[in-house]
N, C-alpha and C positions, 0 to 999 in steps of 0.2 A: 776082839780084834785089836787089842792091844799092840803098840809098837813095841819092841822088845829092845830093852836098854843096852846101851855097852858100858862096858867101865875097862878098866887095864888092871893088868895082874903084876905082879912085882917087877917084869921086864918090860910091865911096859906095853903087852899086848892086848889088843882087844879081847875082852873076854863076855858073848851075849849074857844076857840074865832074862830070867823068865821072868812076863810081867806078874804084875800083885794079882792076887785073887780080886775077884769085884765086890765090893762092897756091898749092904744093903741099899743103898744110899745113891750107889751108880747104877743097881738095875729099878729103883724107881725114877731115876734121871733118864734110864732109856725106856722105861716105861711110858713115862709121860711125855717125851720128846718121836718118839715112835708111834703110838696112840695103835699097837699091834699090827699096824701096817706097814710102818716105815722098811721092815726085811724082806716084803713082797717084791721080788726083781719085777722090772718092767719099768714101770710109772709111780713109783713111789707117792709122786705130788699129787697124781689125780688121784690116787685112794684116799690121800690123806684130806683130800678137797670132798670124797663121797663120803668120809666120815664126817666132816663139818655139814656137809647137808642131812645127815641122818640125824644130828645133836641138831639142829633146827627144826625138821621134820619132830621130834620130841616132845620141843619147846612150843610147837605148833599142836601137837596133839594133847598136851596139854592143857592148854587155854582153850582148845575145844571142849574137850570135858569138865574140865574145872571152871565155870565161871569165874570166879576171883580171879585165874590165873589168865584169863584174854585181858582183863583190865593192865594187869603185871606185864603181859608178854616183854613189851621191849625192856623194862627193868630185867625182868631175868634172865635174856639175852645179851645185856648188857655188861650184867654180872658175871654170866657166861664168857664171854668174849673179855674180860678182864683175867678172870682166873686164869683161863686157857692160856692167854699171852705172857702173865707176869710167868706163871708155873711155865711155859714155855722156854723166859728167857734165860730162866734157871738151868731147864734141862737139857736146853742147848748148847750151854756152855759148858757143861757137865761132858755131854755126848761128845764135845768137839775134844775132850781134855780124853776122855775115855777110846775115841776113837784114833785120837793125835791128826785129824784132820778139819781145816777150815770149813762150816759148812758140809756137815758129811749130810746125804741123799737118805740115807735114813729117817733123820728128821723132818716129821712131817706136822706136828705142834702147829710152825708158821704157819700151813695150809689150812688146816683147822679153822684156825682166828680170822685167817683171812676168810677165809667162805663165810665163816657166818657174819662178819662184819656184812660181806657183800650184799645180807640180805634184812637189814637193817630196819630200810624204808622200805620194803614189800609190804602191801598189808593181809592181814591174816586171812587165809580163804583166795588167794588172790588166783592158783592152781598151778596145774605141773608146767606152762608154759613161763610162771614166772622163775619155776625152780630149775629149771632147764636151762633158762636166760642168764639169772643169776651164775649159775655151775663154769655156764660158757665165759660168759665175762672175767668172772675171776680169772679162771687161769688162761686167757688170754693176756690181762694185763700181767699174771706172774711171769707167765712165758715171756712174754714181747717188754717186759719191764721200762715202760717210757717215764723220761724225767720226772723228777728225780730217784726214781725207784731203786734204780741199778747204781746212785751212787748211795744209799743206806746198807748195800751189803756190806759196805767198808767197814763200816760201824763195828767194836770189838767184840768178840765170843756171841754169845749167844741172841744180844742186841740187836747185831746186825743180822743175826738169821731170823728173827723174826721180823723187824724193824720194816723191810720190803714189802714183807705180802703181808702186811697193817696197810702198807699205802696202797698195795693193790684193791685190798677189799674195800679202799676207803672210794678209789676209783670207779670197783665196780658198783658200790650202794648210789653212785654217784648215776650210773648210766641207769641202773634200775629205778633210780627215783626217777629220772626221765621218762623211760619206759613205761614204768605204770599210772604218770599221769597220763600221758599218751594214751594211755588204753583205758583210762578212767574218764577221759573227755569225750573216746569216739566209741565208746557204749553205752 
């Protein structure tokens, strides 16, 4: 979905041109900025929000089985939620060059990082009512974006598409760390 260019012809008239073929290089930028859900019409951002719980759900099943790796958990979430985002900023700004649009709805990378941020401070085993809570949180704050959220979309190319739902997830680890001491006190 390329924009298609114009240029002028010896009079001077607009003449369109077909865009370039895509590189290998732009379909692993829409690869990684898309995470195979961002084409799904509907809700683009909650898929891309059920896929960050599924890469935690992972990272959690994981560290169940793997002894060494419950010790790791938050390191490899960590690392997780690093790559996803840098590999994110890349491929957003790729997508937005590829698309020719600000922020195009396909990219869903941001929601990724952001969900799994969100669940941070959960601790492991905690159950489906944290993973539920977390899910909800997040994109309530993506949705409703309160200060300063909504102004990091400003932020240029692919920065700003992530840059927001980093501060949302950082929000929502934020009400879940409340939460589960809340529920760690009154059990």
């Amino acid at each position: 979905m390329k924009a298609v260019k114009e240029s002028s012809d010896e009079l001077g008239q607009p003449v369109a041109r077909a865009p370039r073929a895509r590189s290998a290089s732009d379909s692993l930028a829409l690869a990684l900025a898309t995470w195979g859900v961002g084409f799904i019409p509907g809700a683009p951002g909650t898929y891309g929000s059920a896929v960050g719980v599924g890469l935690y759900l992972l990272v959690e099943s994981a560290g169940a089985r793997v002894s060494a790796f419950a010790s790791l958990r938050v390191t490899l979430l960590l690392l997780l939620i690093a790559g996803v985002t840098f590999a994110g900023v890349w491929a957003a700004t790729r997508a937005e060059q590829i698309t020719a649009r600000k922020d195009p709805g396909i990219v869903v990378a941001d929601e990724v990082a952001g969900q799994l941020i969100a669940f941070l401070f959960v601790p492991s085993g905690a159950g489906w009512w944290a993973i539920l809570a977390g899910f909800v949180f997040f994109r309530l704050f993506d949705i409703w974006k309160p200060y300063p959220i909504r102004r990091l979309e400003k932020l240029r190319s692919g920065l700003g598409v992530m840059a927001d739902d980093v501060l949302a997830g950082i929000y929502a680890a934020m009400v879940m760390s409340l939460l589960v001491s809340i529920h760690a006190l009154s059990s």
